[in-house]
N, CA, C and O atoms as CSV, one atom per row, in Angstrom:
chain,resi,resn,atom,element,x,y,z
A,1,UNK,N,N,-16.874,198.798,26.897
A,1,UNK,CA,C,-15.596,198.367,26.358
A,1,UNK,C,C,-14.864,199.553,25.722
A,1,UNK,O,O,-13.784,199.983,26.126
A,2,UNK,N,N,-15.391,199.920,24.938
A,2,UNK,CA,C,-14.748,201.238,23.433
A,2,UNK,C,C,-14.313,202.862,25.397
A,2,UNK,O,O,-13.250,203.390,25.723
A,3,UNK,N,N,-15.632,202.979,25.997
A,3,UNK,CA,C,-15.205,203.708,26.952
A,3,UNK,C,C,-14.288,203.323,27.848
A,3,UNK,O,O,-13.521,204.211,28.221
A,4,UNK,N,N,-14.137,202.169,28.335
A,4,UNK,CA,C,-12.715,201.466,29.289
A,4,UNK,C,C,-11.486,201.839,28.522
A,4,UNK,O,O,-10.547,202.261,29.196
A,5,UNK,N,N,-11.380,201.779,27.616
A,5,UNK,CA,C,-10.578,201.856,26.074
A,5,UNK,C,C,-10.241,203.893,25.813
A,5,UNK,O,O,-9.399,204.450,25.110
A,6,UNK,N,N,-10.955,204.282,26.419
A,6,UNK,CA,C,-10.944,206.261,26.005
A,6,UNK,C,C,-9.566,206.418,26.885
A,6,UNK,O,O,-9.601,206.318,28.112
A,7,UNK,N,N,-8.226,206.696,26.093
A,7,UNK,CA,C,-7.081,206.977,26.441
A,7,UNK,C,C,-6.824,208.810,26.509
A,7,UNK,O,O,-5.750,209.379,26.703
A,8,UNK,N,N,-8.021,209.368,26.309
A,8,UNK,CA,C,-8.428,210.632,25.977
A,8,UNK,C,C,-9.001,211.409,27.177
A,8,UNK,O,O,-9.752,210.604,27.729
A,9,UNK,N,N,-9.020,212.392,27.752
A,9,UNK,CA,C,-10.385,213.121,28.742
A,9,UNK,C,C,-11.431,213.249,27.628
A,9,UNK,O,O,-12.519,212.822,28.016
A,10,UNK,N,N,-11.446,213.629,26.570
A,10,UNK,CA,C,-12.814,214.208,25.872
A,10,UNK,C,C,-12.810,213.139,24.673
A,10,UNK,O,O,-11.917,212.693,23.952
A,11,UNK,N,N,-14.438,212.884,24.789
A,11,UNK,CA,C,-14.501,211.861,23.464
A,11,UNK,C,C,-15.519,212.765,22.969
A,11,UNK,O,O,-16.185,213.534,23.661
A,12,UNK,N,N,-15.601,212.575,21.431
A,12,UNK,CA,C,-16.356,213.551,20.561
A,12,UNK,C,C,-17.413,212.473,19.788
A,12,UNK,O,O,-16.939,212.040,18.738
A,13,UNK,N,N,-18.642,212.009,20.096
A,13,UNK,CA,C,-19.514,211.368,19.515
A,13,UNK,C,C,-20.518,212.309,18.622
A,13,UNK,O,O,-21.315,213.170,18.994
A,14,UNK,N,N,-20.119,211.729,17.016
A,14,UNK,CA,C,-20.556,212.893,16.131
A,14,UNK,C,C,-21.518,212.151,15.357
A,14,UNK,O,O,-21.753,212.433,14.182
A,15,UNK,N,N,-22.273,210.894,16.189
A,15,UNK,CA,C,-23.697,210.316,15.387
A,15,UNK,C,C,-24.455,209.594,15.977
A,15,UNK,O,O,-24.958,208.500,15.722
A,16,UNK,N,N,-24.525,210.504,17.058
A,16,UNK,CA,C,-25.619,209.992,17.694
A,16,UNK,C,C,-27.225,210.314,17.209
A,16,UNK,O,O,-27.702,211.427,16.987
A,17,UNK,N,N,-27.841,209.119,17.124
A,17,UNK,CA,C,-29.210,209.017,16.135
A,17,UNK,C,C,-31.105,208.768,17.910
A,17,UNK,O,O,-32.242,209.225,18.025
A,18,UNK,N,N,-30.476,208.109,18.483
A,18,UNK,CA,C,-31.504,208.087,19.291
A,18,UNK,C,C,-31.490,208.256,20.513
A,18,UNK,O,O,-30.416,208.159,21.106
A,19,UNK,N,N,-32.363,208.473,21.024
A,19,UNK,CA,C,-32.350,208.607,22.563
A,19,UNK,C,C,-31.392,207.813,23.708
A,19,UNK,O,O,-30.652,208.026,24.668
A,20,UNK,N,N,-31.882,206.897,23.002
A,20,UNK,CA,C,-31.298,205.777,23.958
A,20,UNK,C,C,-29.475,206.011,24.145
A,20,UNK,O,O,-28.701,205.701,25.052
A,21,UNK,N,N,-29.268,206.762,22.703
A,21,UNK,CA,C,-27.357,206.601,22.601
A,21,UNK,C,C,-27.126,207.699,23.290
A,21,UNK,O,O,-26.185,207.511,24.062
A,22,UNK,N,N,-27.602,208.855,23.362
A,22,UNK,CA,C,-27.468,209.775,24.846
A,22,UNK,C,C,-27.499,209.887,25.723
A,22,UNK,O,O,-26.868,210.671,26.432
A,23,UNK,N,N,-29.003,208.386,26.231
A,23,UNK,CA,C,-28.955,208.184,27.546
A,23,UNK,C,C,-27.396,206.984,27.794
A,23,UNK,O,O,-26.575,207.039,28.710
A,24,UNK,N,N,-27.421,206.436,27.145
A,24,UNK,CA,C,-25.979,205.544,27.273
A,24,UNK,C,C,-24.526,206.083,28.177
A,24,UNK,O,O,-23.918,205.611,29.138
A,25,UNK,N,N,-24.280,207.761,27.001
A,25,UNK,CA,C,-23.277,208.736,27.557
A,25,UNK,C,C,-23.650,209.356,28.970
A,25,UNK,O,O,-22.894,209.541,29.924
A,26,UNK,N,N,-24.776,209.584,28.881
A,26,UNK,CA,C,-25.527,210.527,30.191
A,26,UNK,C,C,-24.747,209.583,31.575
A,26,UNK,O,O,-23.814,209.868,32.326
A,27,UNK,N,N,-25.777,208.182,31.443
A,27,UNK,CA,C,-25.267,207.058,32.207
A,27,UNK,C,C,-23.684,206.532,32.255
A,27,UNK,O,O,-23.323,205.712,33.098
A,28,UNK,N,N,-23.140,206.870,31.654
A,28,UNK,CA,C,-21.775,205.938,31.634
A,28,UNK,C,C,-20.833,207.469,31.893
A,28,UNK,O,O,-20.007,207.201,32.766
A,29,UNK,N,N,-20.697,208.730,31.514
A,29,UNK,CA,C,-19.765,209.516,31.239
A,29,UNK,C,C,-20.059,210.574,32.171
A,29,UNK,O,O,-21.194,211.030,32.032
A,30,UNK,N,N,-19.214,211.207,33.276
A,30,UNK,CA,C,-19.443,212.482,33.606
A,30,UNK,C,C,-19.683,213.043,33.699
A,30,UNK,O,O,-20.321,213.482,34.656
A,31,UNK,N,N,-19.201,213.754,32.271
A,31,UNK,CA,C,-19.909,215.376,31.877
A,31,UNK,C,C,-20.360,214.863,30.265
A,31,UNK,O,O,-19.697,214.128,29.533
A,32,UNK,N,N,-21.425,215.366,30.030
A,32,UNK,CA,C,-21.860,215.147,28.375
A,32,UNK,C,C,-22.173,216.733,28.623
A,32,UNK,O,O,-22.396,217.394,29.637
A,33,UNK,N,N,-22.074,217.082,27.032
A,33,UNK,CA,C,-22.327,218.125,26.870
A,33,UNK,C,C,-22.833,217.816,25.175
A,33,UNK,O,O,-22.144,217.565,24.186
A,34,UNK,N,N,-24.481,217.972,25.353
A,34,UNK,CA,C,-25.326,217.587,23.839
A,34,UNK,C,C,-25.052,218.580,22.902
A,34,UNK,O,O,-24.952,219.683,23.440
A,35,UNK,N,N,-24.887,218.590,21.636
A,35,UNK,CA,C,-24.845,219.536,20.511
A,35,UNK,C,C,-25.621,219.079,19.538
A,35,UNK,O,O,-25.427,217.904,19.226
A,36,UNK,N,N,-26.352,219.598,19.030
A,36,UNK,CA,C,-27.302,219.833,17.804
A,36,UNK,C,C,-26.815,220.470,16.687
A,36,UNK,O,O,-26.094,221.456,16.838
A,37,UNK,N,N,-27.151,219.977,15.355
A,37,UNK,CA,C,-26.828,220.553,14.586
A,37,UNK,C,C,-27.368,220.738,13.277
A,37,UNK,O,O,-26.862,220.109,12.348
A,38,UNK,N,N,-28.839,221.930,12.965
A,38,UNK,CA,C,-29.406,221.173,12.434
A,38,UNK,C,C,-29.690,222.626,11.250
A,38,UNK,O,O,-29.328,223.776,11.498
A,39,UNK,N,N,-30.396,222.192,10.002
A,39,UNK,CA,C,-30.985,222.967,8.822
A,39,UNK,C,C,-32.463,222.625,8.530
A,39,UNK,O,O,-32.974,221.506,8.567
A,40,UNK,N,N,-33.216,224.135,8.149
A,40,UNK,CA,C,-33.992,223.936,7.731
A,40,UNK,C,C,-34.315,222.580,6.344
A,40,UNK,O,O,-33.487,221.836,5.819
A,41,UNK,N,N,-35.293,222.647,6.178
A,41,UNK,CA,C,-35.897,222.007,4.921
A,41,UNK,C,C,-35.603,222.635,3.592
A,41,UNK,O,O,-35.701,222.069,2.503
A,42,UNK,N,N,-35.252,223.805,3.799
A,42,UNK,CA,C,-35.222,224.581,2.456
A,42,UNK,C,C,-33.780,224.896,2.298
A,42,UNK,O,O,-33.422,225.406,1.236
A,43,UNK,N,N,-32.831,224.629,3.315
A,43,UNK,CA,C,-31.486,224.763,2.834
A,43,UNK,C,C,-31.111,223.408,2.918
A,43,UNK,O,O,-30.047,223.325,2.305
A,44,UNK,N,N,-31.405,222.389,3.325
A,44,UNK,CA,C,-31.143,220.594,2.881
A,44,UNK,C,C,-31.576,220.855,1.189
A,44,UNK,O,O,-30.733,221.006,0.304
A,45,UNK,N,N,-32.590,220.866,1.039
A,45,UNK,CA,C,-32.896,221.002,-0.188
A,45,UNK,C,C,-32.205,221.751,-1.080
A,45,UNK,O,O,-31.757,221.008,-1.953
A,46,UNK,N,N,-31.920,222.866,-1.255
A,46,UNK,CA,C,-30.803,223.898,-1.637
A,46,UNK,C,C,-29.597,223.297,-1.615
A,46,UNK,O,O,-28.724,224.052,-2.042
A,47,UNK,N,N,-29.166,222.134,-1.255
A,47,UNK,CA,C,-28.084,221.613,-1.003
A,47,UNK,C,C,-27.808,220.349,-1.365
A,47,UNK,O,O,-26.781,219.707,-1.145
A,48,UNK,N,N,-29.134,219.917,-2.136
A,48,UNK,CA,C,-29.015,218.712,-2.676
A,48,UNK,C,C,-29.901,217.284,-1.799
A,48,UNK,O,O,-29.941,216.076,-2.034
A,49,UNK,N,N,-30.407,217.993,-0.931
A,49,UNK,CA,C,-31.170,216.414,-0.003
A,49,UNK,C,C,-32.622,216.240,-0.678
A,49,UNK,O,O,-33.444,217.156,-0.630
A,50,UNK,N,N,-32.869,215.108,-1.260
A,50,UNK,CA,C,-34.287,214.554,-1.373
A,50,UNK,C,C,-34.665,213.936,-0.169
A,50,UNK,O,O,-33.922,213.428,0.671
A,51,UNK,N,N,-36.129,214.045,-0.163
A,51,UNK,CA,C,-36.673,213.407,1.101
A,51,UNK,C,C,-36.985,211.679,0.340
A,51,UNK,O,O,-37.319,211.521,-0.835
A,52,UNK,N,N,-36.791,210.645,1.261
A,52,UNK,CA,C,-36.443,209.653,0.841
A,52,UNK,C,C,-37.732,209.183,1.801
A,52,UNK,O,O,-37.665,209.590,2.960
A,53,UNK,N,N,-38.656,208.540,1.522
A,53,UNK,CA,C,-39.660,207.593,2.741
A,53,UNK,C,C,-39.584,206.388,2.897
A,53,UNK,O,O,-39.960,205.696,1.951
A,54,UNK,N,N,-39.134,205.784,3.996
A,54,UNK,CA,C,-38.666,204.974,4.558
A,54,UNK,C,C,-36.869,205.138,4.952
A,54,UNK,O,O,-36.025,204.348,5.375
A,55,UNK,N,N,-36.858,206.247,4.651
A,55,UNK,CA,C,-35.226,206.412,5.056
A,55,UNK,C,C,-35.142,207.869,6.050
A,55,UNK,O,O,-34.866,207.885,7.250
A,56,UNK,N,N,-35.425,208.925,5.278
A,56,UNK,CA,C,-35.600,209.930,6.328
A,56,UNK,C,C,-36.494,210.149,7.300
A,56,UNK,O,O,-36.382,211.103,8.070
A,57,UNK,N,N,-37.553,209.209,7.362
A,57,UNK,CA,C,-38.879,209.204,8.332
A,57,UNK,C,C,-38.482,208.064,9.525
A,57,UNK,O,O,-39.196,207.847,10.503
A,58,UNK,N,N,-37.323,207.449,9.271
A,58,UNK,CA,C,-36.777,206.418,9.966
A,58,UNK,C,C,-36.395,206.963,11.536
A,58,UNK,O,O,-36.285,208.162,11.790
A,59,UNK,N,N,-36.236,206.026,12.412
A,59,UNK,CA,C,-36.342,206.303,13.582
A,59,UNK,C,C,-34.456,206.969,13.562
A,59,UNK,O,O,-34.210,208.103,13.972
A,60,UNK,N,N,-33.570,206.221,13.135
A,60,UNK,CA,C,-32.433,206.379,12.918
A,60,UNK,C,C,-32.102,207.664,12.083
A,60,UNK,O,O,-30.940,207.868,11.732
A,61,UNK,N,N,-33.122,208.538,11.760
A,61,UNK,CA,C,-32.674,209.672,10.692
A,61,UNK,C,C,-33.703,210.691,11.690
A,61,UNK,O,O,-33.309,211.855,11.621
A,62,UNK,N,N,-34.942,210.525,12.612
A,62,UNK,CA,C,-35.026,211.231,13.042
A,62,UNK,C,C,-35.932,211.171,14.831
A,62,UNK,O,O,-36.767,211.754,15.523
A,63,UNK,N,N,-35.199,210.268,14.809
A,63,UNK,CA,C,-35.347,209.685,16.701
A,63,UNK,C,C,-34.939,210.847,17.500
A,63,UNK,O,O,-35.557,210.922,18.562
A,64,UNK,N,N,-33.975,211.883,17.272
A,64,UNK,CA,C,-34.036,213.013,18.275
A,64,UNK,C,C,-34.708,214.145,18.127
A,64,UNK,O,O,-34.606,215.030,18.977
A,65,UNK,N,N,-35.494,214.290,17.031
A,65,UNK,CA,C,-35.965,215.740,16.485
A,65,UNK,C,C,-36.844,215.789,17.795
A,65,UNK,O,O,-36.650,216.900,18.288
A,66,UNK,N,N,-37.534,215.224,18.405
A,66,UNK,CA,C,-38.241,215.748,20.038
A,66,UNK,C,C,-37.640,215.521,20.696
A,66,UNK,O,O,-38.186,215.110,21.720
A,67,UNK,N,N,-35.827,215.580,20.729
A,67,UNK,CA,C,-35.351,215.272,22.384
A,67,UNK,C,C,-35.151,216.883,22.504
A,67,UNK,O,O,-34.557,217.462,21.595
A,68,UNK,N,N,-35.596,217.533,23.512
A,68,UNK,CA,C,-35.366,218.836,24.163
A,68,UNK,C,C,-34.747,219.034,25.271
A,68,UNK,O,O,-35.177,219.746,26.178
A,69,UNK,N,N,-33.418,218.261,25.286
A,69,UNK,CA,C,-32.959,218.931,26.199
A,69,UNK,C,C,-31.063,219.096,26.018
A,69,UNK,O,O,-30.120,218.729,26.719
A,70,UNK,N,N,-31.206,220.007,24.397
A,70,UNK,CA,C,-29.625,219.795,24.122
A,70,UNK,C,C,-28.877,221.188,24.743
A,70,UNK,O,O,-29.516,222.204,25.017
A,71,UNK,N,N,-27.615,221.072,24.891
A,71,UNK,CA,C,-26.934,221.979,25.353
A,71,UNK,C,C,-26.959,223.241,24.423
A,71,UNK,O,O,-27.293,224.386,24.725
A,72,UNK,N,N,-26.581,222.817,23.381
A,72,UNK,CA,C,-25.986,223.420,22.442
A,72,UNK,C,C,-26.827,223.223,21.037
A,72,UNK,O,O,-27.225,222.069,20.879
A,73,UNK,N,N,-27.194,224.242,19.894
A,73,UNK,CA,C,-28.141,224.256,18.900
A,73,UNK,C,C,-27.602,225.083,17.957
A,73,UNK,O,O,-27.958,226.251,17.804
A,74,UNK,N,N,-26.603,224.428,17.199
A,74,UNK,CA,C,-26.422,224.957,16.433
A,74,UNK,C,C,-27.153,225.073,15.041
A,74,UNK,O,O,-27.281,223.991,14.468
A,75,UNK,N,N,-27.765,226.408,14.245
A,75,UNK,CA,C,-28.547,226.570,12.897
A,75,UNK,C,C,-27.964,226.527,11.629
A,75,UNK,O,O,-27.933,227.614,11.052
A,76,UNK,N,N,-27.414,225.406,10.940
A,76,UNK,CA,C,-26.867,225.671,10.101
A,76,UNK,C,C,-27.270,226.109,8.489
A,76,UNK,O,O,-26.911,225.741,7.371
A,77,UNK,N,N,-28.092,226.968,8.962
A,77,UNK,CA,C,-28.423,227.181,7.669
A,77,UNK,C,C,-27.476,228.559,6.901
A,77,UNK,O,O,-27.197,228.270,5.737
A,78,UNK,N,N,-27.058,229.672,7.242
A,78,UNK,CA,C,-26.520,230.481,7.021
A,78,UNK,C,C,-25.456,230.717,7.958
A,78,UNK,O,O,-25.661,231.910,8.180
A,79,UNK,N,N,-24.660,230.471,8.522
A,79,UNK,CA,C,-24.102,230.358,9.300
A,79,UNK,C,C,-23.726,231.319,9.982
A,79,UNK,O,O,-22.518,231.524,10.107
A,80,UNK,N,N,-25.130,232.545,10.886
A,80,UNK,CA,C,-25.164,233.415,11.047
A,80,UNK,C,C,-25.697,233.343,12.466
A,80,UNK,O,O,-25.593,234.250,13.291
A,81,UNK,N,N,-26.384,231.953,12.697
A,81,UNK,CA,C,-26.865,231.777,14.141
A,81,UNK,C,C,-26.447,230.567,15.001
A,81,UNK,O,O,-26.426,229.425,14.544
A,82,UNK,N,N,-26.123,230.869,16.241
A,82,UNK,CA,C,-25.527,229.816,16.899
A,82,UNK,C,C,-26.520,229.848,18.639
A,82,UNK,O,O,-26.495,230.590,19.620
A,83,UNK,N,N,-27.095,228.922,18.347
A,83,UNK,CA,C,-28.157,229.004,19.976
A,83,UNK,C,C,-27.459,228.013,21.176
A,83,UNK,O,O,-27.280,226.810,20.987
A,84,UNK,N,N,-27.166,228.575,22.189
A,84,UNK,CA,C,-26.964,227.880,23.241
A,84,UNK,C,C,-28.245,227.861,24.165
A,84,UNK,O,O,-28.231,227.237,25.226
């Protein structure tokens, strides 16, 4: 529906949490092009994130940390590295 509805060429999906919502785009869209975007433990922390259990161990907070196969990887920890 929301894709019948894309009055746009490029849609920008900025929360995607599991597998399944990539395979969704993969299946339904063209061209996907995956981006990652992620920080160590020690600059979340440095930044104010507590680890929360039952919230950050959640499938929804970390259902892609083993998907390997993103386009794009961005390191945000210093904003000095950018991996394609």
């Amino acid at each position: 529906k929301v894709l019948a509805a894309a009055s746009r060429p490029i849609l920008i999906i900025s929360d995607a949490r599991r597998p399944g919502d990539i395979a969704f785009f993969k299946d339904n869209v063209p061209k996907v092009v995956t981006v990652r975007v992620e920080a160590s433990q020690e600059t979340r922390k440095a930044r104010g994130w507590v680890f929360s259990t039952g919230v950050d161990d959640a499938e929804s907070e970390c259902g892609l940390d083993a998907y390997g196969k993103w386009d794009i990887i961005i390191k945000n920890d210093d904003g000095a590295d950018l991996h394609e």
